[in-house]
PALOFI-671933 format. One line per field, with one value per residue (C-alpha): residue in three letters; x, y, z. Coordinates in pm, 1 decimal. Example, Ala and Ser with C-alpha at 12.3 -4.5 7.8 and 13.67 -1.06 7.14 Angstrom:
resn: (ALA_SER)
east: (1230.0_1367.0)
north: (-450.0_-106.0)
up: (780.0_714.0)
***
This chain:
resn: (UNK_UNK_UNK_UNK_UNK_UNK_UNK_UNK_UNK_UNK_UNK_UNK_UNK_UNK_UNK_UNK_UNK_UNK_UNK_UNK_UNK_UNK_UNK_UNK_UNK_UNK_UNK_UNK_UNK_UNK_UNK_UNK_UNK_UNK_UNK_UNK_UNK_UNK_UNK_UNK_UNK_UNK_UNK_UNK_UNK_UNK_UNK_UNK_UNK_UNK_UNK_UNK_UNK_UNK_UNK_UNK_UNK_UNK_UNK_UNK_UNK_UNK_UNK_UNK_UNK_UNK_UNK_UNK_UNK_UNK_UNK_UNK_UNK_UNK_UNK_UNK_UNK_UNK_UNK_UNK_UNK_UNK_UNK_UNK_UNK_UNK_UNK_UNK_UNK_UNK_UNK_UNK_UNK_UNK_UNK_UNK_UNK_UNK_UNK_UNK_UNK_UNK_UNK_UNK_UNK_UNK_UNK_UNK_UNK_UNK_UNK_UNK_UNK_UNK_UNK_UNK_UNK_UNK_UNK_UNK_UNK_UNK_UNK_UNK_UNK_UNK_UNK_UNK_UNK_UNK_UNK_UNK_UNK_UNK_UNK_UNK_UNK_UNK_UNK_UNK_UNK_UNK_UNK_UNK_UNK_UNK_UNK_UNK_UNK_UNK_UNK_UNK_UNK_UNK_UNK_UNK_UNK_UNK_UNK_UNK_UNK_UNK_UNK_UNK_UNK_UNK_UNK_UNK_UNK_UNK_UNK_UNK_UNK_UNK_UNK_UNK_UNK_UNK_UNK_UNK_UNK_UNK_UNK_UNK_UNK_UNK_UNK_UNK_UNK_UNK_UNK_UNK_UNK_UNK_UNK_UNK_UNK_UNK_UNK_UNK_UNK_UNK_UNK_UNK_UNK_UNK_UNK_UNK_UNK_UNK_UNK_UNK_UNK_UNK_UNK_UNK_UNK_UNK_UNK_UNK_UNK_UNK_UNK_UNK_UNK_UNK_UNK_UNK_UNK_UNK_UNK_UNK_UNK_UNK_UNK_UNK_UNK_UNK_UNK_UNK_UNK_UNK_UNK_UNK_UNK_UNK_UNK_UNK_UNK_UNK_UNK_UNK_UNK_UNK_UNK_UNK_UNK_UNK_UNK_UNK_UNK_UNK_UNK_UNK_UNK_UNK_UNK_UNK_UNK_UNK_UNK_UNK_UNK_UNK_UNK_UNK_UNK_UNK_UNK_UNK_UNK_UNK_UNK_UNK_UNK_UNK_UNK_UNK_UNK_UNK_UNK_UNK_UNK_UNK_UNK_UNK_UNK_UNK_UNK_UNK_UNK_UNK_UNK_UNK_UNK_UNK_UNK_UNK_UNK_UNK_UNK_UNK_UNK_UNK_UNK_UNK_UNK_UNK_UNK_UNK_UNK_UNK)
east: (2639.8_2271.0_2180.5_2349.5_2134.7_1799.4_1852.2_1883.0_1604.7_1424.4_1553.9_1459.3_1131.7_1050.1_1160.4_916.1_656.3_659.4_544.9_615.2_922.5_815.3_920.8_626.9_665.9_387.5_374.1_386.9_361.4_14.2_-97.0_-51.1_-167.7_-468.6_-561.7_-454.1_-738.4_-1016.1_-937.7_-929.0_-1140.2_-1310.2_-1528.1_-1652.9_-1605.7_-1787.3_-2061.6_-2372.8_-2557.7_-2397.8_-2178.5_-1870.8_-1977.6_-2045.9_-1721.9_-1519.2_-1723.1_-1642.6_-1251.3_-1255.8_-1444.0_-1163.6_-889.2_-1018.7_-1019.8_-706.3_-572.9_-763.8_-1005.7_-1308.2_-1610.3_-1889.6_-2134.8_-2432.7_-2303.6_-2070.4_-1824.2_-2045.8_-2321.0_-2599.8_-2863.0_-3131.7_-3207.4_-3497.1_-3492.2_-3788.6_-3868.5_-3676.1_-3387.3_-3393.0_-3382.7_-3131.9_-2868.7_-2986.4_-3011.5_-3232.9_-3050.6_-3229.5_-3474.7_-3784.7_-3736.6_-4062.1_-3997.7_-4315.5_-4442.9_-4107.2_-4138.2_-3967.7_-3696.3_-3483.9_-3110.8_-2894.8_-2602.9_-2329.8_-2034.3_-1781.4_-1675.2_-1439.0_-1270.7_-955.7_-1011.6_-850.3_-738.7_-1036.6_-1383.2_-1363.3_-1385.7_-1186.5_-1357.0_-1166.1_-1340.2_-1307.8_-1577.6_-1558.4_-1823.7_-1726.7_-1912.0_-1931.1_-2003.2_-2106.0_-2128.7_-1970.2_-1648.9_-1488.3_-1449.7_-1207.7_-1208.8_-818.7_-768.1_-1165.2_-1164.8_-998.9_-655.4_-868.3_-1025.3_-695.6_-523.3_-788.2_-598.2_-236.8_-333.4_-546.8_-223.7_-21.6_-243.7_-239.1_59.5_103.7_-211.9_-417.4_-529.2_-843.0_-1079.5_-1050.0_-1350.1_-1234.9_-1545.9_-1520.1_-1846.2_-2109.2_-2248.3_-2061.4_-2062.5_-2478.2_-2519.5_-2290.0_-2621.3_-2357.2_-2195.6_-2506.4_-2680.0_-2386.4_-2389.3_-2751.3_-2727.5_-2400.4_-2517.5_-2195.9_-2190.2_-2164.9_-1775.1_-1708.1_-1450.1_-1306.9_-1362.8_-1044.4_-1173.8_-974.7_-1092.0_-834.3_-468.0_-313.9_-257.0_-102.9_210.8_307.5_334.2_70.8_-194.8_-451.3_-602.8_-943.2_-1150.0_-926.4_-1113.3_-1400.2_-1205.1_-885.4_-794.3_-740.9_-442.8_-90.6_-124.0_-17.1_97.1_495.3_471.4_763.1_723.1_842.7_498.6_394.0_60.4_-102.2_-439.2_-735.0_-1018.9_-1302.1_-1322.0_-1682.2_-1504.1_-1192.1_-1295.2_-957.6_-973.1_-1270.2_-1436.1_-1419.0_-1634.1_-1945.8_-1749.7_-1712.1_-1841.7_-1705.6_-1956.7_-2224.2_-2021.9_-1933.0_-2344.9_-2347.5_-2088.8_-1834.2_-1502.7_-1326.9_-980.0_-1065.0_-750.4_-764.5_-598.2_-752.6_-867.0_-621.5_-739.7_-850.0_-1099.8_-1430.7_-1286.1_-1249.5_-862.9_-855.8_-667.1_-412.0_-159.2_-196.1_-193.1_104.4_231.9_565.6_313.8_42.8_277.4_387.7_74.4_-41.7_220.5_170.8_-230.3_-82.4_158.6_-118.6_-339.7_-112.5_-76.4_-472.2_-459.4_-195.0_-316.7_-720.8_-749.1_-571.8_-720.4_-1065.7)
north: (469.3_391.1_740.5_633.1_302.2_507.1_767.9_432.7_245.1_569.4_603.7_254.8_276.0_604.5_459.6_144.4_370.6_575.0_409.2_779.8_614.8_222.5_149.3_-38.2_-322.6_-446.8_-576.9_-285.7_-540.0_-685.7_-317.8_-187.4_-496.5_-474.9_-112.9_-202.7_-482.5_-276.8_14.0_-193.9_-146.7_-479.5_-335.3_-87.8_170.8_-0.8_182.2_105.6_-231.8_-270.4_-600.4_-443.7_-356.4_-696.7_-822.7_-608.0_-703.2_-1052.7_-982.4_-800.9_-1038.1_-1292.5_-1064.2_-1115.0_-1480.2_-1516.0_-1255.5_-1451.8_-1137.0_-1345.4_-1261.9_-1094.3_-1310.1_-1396.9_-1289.4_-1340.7_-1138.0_-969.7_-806.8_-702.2_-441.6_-309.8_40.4_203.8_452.8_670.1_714.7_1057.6_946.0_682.9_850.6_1026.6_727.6_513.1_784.0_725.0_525.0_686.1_999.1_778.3_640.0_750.2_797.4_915.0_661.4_589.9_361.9_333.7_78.7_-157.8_-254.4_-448.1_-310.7_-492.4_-374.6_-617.7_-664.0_-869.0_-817.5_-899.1_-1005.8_-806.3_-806.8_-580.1_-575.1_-175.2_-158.4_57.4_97.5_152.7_167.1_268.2_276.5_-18.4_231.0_427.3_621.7_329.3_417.6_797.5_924.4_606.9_608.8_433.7_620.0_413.0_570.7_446.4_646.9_780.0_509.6_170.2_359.9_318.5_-5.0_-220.4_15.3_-199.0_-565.6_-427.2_-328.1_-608.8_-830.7_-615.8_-628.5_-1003.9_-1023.4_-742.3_-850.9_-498.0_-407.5_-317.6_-542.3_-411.4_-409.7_-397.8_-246.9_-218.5_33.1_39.7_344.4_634.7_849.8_878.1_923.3_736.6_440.4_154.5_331.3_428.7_90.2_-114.8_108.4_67.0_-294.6_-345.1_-473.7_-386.5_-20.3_75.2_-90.7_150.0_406.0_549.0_537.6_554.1_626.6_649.6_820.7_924.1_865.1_752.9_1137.2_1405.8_1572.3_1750.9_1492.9_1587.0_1409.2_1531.7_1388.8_1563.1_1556.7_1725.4_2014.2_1765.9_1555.0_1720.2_1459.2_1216.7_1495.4_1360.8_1020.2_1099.0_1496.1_1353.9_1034.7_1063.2_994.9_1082.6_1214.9_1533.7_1434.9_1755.3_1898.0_2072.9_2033.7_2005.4_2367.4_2492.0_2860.7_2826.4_2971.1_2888.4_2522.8_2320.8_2148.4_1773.3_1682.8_1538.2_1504.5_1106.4_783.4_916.3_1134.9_856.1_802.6_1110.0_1153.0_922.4_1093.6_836.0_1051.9_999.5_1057.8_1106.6_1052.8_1202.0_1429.7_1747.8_1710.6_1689.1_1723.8_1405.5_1421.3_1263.8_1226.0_877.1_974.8_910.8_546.6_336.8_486.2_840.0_764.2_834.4_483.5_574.3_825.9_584.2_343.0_606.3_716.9_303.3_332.5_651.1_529.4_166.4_390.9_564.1_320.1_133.5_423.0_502.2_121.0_153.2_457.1_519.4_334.9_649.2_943.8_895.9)
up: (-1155.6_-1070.6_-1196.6_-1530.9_-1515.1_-1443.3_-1748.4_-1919.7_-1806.4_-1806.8_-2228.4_-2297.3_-2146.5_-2367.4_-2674.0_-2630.8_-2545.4_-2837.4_-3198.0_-3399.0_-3611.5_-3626.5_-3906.0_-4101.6_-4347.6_-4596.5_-4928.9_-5161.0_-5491.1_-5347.9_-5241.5_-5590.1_-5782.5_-5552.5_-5638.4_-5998.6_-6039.8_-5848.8_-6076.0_-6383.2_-6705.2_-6645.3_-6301.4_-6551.5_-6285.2_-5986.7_-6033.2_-5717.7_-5820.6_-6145.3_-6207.6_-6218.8_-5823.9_-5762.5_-5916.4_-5708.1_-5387.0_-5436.0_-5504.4_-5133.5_-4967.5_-5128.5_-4990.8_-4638.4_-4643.1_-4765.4_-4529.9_-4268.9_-4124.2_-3996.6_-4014.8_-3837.6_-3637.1_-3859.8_-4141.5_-4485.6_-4583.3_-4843.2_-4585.6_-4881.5_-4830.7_-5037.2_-5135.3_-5339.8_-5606.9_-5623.8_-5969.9_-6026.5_-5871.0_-6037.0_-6408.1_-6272.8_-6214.9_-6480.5_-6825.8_-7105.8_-7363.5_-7654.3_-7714.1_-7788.2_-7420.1_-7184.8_-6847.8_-6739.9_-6615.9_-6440.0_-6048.5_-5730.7_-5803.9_-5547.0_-5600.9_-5403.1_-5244.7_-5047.4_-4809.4_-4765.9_-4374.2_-4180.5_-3831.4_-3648.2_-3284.3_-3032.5_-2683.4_-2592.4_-2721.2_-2756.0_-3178.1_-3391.1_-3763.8_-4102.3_-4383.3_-4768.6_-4992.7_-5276.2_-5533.0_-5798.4_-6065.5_-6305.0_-6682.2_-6793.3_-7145.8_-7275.2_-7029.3_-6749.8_-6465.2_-6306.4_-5997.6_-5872.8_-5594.0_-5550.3_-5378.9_-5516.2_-5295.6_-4977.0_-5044.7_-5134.0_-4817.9_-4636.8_-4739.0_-4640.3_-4289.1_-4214.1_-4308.4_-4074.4_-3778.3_-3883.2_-3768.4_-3505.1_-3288.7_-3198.1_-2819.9_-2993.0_-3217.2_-3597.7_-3799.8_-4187.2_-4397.2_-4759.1_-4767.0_-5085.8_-5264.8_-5100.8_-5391.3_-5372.3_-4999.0_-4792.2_-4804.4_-4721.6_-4445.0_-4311.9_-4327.0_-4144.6_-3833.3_-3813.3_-3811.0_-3661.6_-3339.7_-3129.1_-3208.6_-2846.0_-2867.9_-3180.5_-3013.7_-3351.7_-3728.4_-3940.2_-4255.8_-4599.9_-4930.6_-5195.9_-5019.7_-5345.9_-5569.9_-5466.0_-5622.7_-5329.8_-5134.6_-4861.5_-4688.8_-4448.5_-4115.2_-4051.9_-3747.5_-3476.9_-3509.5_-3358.7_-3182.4_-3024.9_-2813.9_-3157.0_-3256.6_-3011.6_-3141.6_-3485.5_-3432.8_-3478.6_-3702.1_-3925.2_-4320.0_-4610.3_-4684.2_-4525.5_-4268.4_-4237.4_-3990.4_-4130.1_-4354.4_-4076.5_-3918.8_-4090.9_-3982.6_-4177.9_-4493.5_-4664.1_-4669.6_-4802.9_-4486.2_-4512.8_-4259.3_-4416.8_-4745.9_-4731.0_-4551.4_-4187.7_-4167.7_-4070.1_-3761.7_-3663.0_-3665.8_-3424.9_-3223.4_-3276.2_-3274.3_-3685.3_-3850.7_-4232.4_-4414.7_-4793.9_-4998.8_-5179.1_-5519.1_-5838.5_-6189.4_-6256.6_-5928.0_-6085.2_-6441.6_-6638.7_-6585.3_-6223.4_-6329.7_-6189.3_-6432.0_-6268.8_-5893.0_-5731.7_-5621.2_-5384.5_-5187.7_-5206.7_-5044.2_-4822.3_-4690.9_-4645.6_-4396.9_-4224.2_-4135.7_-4040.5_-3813.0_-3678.3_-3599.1_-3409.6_-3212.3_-3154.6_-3075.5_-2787.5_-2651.1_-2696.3_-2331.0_-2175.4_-2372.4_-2464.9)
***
């Protein structure tokens, strides 16, 4: 009989300790109306420092209040920061409008960038990061490029797990960071962990580009070629999506390696250990056809869930491993 009771006990105990089939429940209705409005015509593509940026900076930094993220210490949600064009770079992102237009005489130029940051206080001061990048490639050739799951998916991914985590306090603090101009250099990324005063507390970067369109239903985790240690945590989470490994072995010739491919790559410079989630590119990759109309919304959903699932494992379990 007490054998019977310590299989039990022993059962119950395994169950509880293992998160791989929690079933998570968010709001798909405000997840795609979210990546509906930041991939709408009216953001003109989000391109860096043009108002259709700025519009979709203030949207996320209204998210997080109403979600209730706070904010980090000394700062607004909107965290701007400047960056200058030298004069060639700078004909290159802002074309001549007509062919009488000199540029000869072209100077260094300063925009104003702005990530978009908020944080949920955990039960330890040890920080985990997850960011999406809020840029697109605004306007080209007289067309919207959109930009819906490059990388509206990860940004409006950002509001449904801060409103879990909300409500399912983390062991961790959770810095939310909507990151500017990733598609010309990472400079948002790169400027918040420079500045971020606590970086010391960052023990992981969960980073999300493109997790909204794939037909096969696959999405990859990169970095455990890196970081093996990151793989057990989320090696059995079960989805109807299929999470796959790969994309960050420079000796693997048969897959593309991911590891400086998106805003992750500032951290893992730093030697802060990253999970990139992402999918490989589809057709309408960096064309004004990458639109809310062409994600793949049950995956998208899907795949919201499968990170959410396996963060809340990194949460419960970083302590031990790392």
């Amino acid at each position: 009989m007490k054998t019977k009771f310590l299989l039990l006990f022993l059962f119950t105990i395994a169950i509880i300790s293992c998160n791989t089939d929690k079933t998570i429940t968010i709001n798909n209705a405000m997840l795609l109306e979210s990546i509906k409005i930041l991939s709408h015509d009216s953001l003109e593509g989000r391109g860096f420092s043009k108002p259709g940026n700025y519009k979709a900076q203030q949207f996320i930094a209204n998210q997080f209040k109403e979600i209730g993220l706070e904010k980090i210490a000394g700062h607004e949600y909107v965290q701007e920061f400047p960056y200058t064009f030298s004069g060639k770079r700078r004909q290159r992102m802002f074309p001549i409008k007509n062919a009488n237009e000199d540029f000869s005489n072209v100077t260094d130029t300063t925009v104003i960038g702005g990530n978009v940051v908020g944080k949920i206080a955990g039960k330890i001061k040890k920080t985990i990061v997850i960011t999406g990048h809020l840029d697109h490639l605004g306007i080209k050739g007289g067309k919207i490029y959109n930009g819906a799951d490059d990388d509206a998916s990860g940004t409006a991914a950002l509001f449904a797990i801060a409103e879990y985590f909300k409500k399912n306090k983390p062991q961790h603090t959770l810095v939310f960071a909507a990151v500017d101009a990733e598609e010309i250099g990472s400079l948002g990324a790169d400027y918040w962990l420079k500045n971020y005063k606590n970086k010391q507390d960052i023990v992981l970067n969960i980073n999300m580009d493109m997790i909204a369109h794939n037909d096969s239903l696959r999405l990859f985790a990169a970095g455990l070629y890196h970081y093996p240690q990151l793989k057990k945590p989320i090696e059995n989470i079960e989805s109807p999506i299929t999470l796959l490994f790969g994309h960050d072995n420079p000796k693997n010739k048969k897959l593309e390696d991911w590891t400086f491919s998106s805003d992750h790559r500032i951290f893992h410079k730093e030697k802060i250990p990253f999970i990139y989630f992402g999918v490989e590119d589809h057709k309408d990759y960096h064309k004004p056809t990458d639109t809310f109309e062409n994600i793949n919304k049950e995956f998208y959903i899907d795949a919201v869930k499968l990170i959410i699932n396996a963060i809340e494992n990194y949460d419960n379990s970083l302590n031990k491993n790392l």
